[in-house]
Biopython code that builds the backbone (N, CA, C, O; Angstrom):
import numpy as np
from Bio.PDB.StructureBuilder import StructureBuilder

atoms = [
    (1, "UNK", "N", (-51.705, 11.009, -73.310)),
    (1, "UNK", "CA", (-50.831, 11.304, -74.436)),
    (1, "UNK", "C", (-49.394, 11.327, -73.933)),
    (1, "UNK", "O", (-49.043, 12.065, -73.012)),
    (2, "UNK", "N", (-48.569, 10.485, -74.573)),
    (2, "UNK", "CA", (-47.164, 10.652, -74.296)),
    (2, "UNK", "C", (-46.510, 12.122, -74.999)),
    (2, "UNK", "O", (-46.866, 12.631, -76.062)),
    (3, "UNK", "N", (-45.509, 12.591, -74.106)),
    (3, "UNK", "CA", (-44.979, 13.658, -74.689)),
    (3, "UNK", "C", (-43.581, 13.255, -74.590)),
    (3, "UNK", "O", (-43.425, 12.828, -73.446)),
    (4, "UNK", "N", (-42.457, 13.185, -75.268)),
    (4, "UNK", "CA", (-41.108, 13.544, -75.388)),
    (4, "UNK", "C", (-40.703, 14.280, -76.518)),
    (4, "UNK", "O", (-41.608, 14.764, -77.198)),
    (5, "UNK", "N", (-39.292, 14.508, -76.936)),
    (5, "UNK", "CA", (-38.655, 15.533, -77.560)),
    (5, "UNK", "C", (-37.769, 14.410, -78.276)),
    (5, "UNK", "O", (-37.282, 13.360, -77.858)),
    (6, "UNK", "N", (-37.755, 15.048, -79.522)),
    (6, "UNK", "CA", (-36.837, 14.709, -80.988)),
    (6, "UNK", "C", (-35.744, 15.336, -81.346)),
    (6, "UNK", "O", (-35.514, 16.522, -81.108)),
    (7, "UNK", "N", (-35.045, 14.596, -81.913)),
    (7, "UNK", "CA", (-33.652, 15.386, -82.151)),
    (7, "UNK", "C", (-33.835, 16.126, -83.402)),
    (7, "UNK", "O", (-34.585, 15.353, -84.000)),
    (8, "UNK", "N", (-33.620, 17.226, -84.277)),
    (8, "UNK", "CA", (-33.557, 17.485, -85.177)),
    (8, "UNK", "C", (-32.643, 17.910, -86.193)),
    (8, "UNK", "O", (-32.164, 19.019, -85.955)),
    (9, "UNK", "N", (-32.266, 17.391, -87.216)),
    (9, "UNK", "CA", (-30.774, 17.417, -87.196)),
    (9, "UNK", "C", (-30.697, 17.887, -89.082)),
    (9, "UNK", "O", (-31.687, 17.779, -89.806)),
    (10, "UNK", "N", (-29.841, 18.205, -89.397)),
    (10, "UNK", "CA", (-29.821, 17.838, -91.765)),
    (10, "UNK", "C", (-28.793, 16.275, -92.101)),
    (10, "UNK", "O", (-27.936, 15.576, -91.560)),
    (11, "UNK", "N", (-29.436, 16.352, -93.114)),
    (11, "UNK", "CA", (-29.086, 15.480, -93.844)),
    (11, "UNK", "C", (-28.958, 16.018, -95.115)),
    (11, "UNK", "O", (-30.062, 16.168, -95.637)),
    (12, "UNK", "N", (-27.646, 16.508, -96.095)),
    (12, "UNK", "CA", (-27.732, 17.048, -96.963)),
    (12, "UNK", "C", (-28.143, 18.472, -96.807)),
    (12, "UNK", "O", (-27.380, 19.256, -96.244)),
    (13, "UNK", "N", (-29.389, 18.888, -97.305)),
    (13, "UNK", "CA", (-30.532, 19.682, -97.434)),
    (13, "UNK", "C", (-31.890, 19.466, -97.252)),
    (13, "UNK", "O", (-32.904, 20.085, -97.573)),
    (14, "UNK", "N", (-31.645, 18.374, -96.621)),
    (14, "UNK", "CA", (-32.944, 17.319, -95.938)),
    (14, "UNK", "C", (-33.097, 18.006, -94.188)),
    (14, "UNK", "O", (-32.160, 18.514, -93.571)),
    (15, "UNK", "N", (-34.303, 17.865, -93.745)),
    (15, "UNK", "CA", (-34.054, 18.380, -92.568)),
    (15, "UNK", "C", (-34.712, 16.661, -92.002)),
    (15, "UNK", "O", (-35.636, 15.959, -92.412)),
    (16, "UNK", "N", (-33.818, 16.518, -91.030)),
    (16, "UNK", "CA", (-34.322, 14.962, -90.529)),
    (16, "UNK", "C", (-35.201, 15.055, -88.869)),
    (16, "UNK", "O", (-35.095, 16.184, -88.389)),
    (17, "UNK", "N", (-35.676, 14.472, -88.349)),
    (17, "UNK", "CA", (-36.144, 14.225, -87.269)),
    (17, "UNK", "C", (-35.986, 12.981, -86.851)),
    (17, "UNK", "O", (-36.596, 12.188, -87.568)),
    (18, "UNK", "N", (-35.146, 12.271, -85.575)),
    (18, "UNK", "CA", (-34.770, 11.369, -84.834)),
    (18, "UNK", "C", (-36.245, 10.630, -84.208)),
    (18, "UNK", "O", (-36.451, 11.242, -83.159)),
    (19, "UNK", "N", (-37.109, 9.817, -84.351)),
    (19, "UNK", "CA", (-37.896, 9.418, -83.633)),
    (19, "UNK", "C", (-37.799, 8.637, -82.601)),
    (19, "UNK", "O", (-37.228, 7.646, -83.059)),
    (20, "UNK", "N", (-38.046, 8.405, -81.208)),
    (20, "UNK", "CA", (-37.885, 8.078, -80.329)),
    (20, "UNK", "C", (-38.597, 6.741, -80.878)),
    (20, "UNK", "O", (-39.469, 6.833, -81.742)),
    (21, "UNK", "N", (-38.027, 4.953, -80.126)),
    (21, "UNK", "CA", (-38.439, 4.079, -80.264)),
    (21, "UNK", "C", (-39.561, 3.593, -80.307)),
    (21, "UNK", "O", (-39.901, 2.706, -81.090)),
    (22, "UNK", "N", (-40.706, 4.447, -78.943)),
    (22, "UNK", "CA", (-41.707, 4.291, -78.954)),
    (22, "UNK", "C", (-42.709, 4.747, -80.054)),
    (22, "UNK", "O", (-43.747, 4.158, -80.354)),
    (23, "UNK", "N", (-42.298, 5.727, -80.526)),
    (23, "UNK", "CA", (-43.247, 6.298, -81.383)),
    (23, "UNK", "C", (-42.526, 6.238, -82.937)),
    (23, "UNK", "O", (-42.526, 7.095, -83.820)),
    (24, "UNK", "N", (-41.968, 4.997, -82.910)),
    (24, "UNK", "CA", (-41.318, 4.587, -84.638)),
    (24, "UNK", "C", (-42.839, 4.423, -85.126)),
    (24, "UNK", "O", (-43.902, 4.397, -84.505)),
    (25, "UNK", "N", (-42.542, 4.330, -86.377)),
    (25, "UNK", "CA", (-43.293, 3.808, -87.273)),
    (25, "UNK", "C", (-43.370, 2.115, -87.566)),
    (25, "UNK", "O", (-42.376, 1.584, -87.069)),
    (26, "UNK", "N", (-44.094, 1.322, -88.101)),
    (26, "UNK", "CA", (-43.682, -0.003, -88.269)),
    (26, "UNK", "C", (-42.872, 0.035, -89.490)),
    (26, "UNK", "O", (-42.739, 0.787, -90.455)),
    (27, "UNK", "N", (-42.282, -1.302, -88.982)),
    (27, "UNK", "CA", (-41.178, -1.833, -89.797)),
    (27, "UNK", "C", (-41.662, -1.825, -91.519)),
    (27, "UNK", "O", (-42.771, -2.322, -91.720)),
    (28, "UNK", "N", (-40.964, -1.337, -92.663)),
    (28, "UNK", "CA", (-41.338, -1.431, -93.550)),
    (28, "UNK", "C", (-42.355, -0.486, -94.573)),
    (28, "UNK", "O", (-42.560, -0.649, -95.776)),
    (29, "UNK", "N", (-42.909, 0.550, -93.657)),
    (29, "UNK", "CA", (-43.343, 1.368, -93.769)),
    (29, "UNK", "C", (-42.267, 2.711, -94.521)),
    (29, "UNK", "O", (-41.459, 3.406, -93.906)),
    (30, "UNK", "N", (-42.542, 2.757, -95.795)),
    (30, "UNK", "CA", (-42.156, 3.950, -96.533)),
    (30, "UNK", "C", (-41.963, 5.231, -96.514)),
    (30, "UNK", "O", (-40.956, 5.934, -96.603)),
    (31, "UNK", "N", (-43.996, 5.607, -96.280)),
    (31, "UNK", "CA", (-44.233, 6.845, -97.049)),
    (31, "UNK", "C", (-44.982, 7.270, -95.320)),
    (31, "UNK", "O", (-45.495, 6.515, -94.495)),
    (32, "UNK", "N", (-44.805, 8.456, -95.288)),
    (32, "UNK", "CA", (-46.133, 9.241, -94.245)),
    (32, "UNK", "C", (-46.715, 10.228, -94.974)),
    (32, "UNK", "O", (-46.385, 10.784, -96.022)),
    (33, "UNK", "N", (-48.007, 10.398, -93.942)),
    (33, "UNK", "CA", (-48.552, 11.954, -94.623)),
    (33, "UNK", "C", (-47.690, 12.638, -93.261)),
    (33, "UNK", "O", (-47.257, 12.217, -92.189)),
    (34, "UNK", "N", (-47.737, 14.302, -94.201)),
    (34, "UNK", "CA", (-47.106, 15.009, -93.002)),
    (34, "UNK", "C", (-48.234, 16.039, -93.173)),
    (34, "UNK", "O", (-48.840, 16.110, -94.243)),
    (35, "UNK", "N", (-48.523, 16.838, -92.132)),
    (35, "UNK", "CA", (-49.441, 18.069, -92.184)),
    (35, "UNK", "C", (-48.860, 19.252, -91.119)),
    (35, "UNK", "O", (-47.984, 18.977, -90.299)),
    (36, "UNK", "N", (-49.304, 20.257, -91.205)),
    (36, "UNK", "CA", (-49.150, 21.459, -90.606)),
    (36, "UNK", "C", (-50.676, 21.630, -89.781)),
    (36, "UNK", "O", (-51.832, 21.593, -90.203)),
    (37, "UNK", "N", (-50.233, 21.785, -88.729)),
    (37, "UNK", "CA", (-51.504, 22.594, -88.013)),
    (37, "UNK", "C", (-51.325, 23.550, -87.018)),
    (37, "UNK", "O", (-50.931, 23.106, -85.940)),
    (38, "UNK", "N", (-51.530, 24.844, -87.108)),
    (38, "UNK", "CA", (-50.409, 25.964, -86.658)),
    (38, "UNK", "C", (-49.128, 25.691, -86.301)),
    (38, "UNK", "O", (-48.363, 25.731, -87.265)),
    (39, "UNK", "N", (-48.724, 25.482, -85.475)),
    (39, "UNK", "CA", (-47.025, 25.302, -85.461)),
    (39, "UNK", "C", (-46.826, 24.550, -84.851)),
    (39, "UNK", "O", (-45.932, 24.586, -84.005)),
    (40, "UNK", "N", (-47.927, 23.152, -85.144)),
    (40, "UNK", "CA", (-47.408, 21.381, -84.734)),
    (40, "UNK", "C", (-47.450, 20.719, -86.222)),
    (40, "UNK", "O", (-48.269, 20.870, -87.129)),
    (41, "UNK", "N", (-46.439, 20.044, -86.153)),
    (41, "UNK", "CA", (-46.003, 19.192, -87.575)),
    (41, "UNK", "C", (-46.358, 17.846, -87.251)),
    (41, "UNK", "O", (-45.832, 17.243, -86.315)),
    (42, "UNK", "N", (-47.216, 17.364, -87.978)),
    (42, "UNK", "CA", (-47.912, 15.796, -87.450)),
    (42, "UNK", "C", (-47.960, 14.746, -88.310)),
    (42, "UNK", "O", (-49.068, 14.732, -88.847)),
    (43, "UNK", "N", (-47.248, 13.838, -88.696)),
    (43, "UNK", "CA", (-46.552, 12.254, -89.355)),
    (43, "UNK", "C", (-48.035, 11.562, -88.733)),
    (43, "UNK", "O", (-48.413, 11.754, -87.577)),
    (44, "UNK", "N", (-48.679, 10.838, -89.609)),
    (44, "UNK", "CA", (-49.510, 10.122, -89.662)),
    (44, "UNK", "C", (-48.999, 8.679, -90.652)),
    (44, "UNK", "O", (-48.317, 9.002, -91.625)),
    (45, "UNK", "N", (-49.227, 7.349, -90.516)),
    (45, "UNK", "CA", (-49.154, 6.798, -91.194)),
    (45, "UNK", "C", (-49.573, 6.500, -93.056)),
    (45, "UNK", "O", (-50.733, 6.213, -93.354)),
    (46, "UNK", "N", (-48.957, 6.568, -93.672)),
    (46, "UNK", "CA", (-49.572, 6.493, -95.118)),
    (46, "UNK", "C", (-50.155, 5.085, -95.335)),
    (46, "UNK", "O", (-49.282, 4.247, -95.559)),
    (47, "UNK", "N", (-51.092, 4.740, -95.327)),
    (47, "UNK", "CA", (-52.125, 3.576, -95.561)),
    (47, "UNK", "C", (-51.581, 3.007, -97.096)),
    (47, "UNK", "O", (-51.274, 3.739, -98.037)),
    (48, "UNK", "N", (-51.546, 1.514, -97.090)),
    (48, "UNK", "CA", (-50.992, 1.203, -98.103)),
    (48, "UNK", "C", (-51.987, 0.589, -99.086)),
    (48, "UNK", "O", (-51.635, 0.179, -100.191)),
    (49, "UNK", "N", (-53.461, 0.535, -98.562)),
    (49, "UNK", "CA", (-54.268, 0.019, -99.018)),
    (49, "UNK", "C", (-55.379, 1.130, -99.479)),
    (49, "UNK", "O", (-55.304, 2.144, -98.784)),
    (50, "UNK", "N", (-56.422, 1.179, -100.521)),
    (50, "UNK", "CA", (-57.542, 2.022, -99.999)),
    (50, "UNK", "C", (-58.486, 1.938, -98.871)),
    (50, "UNK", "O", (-59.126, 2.833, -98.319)),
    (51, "UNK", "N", (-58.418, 0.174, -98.559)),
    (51, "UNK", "CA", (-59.499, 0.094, -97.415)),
    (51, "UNK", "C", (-58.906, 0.385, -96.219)),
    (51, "UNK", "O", (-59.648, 0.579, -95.256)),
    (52, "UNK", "N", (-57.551, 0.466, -96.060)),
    (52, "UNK", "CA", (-56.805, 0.907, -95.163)),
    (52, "UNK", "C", (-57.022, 2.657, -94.975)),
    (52, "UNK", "O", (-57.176, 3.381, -93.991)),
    (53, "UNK", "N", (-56.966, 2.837, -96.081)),
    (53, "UNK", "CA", (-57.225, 4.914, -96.070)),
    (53, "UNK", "C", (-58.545, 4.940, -95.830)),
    (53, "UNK", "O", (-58.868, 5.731, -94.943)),
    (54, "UNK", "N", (-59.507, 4.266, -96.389)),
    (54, "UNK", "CA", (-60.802, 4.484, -95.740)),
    (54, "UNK", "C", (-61.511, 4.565, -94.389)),
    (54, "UNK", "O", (-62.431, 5.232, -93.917)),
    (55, "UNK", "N", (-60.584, 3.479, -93.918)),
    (55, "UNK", "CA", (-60.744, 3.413, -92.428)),
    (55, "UNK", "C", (-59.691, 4.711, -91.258)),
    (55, "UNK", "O", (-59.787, 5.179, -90.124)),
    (56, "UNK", "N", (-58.901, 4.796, -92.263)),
    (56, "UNK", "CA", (-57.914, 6.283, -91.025)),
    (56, "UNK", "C", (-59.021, 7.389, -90.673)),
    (56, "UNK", "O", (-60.204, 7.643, -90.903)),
    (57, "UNK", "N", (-58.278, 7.727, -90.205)),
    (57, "UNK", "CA", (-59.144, 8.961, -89.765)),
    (57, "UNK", "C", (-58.094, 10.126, -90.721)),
    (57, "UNK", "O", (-57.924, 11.201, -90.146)),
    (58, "UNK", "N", (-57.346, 9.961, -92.223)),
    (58, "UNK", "CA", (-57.186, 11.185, -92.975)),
    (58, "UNK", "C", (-58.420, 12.041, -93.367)),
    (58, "UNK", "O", (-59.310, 11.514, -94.034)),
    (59, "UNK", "N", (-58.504, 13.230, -93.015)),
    (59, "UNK", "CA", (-59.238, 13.874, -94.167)),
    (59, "UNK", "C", (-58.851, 14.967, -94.857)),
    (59, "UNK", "O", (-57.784, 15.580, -94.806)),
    (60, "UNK", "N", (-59.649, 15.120, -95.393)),
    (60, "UNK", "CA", (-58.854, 16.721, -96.544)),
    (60, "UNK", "C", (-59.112, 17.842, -95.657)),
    (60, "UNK", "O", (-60.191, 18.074, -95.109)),
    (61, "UNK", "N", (-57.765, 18.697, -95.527)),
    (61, "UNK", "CA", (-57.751, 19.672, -94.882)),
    (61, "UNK", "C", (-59.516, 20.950, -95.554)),
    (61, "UNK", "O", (-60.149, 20.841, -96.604)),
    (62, "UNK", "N", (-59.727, 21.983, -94.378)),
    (62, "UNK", "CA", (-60.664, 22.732, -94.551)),
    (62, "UNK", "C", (-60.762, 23.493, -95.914)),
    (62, "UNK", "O", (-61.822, 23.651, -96.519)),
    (63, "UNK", "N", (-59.619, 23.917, -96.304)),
    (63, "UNK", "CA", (-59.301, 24.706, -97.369)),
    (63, "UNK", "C", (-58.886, 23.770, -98.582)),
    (63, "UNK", "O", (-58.316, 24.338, -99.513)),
    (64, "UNK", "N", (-59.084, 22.525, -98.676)),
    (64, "UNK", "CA", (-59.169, 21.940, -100.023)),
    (64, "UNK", "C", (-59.250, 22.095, -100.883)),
    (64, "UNK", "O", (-58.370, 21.863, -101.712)),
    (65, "UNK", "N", (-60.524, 22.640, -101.150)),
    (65, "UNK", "CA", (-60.957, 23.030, -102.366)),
    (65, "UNK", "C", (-61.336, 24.641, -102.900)),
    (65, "UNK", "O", (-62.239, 24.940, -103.681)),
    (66, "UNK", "N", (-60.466, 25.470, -102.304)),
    (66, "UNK", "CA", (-60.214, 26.804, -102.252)),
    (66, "UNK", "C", (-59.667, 27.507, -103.112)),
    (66, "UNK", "O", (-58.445, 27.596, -102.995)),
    (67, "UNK", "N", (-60.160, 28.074, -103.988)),
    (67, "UNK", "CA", (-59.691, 28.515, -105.339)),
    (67, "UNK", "C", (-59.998, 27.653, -106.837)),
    (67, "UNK", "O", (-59.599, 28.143, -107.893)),
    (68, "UNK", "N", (-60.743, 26.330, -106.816)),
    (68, "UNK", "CA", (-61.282, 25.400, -107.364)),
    (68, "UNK", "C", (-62.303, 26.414, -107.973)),
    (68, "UNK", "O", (-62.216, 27.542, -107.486)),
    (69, "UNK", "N", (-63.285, 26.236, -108.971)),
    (69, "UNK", "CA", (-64.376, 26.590, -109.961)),
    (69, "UNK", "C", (-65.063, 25.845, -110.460)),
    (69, "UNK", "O", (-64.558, 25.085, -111.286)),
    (70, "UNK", "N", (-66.318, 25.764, -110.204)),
    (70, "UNK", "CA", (-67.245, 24.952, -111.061)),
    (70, "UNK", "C", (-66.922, 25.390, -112.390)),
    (70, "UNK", "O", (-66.951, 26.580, -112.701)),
    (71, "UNK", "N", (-66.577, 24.351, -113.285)),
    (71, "UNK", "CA", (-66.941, 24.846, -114.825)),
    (71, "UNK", "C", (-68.594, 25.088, -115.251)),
    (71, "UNK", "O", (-69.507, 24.374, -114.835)),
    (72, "UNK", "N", (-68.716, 25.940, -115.925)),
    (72, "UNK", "CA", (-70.115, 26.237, -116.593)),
    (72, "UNK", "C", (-70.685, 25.311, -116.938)),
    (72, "UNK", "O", (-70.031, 24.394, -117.434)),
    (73, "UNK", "N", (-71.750, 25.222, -116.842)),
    (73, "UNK", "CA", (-72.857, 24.309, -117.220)),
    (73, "UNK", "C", (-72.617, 24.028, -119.005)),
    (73, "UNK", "O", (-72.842, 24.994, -119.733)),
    (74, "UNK", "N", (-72.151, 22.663, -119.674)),
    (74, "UNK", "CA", (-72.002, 22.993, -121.532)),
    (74, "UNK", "C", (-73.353, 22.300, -121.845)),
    (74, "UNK", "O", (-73.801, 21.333, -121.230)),
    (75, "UNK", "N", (-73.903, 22.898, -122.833)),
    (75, "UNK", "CA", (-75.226, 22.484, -123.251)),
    (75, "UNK", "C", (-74.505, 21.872, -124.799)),
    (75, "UNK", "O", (-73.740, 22.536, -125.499)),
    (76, "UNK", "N", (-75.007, 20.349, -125.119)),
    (76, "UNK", "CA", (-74.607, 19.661, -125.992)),
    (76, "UNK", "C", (-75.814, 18.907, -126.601)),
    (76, "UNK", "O", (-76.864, 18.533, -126.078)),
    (77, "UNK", "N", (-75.323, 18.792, -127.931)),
    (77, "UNK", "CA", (-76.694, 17.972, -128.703)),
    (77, "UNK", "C", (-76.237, 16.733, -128.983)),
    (77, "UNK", "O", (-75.124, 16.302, -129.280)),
    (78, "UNK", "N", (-77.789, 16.011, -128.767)),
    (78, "UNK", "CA", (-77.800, 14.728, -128.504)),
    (78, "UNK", "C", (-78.219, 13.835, -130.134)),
    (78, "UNK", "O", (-79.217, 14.376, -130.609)),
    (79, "UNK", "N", (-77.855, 12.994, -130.782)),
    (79, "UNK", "CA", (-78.481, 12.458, -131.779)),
    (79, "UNK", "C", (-79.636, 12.389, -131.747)),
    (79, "UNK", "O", (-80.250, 11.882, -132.686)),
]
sb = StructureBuilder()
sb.init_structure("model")
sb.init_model(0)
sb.init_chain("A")
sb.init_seg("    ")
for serial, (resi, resn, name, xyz) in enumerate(atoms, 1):
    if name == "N":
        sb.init_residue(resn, " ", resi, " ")
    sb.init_atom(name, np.array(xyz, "f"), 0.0, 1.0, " ", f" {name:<3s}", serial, name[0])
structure = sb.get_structure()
């Protein structure tokens, strides 16, 4: 694993991060996911395709679906 250090700087009210050459993103590339995982901040590429997201290794954080509810079972009549 390569390790170096980023500059971190504002823009506006934007907080920016300087990426070192090696670890740019490709050319043309928009959007990232960003995530939190205790107190490392981690830029993953945003897949522009679904078969592209299918194949990343994104997944939904542990707590996803945390506070979510099954709705009740509705019993409905049929013709």
């Amino acid at each position: 694993m390569t390790l170096q250090t980023a500059r971190v700087g504002k823009n506006n009210r934007a907080q920016v991060v300087t990426i070192p050459l090696e670890f740019r993103f490709p050319e043309g590339m928009k959007d990232v996911y960003i995530r939190k995982v205790g107190d490392d901040v981690i830029l993953s590429p945003r897949p522009t395709s679904w078969k592209s997201f299918l194949e990343s290794d994104v997944r939904a954080t542990d707590d996803f679906m945390d506070g979510v509810e099954d709705l009740p079972v509705q019993e409905r009549a049929f013709p």
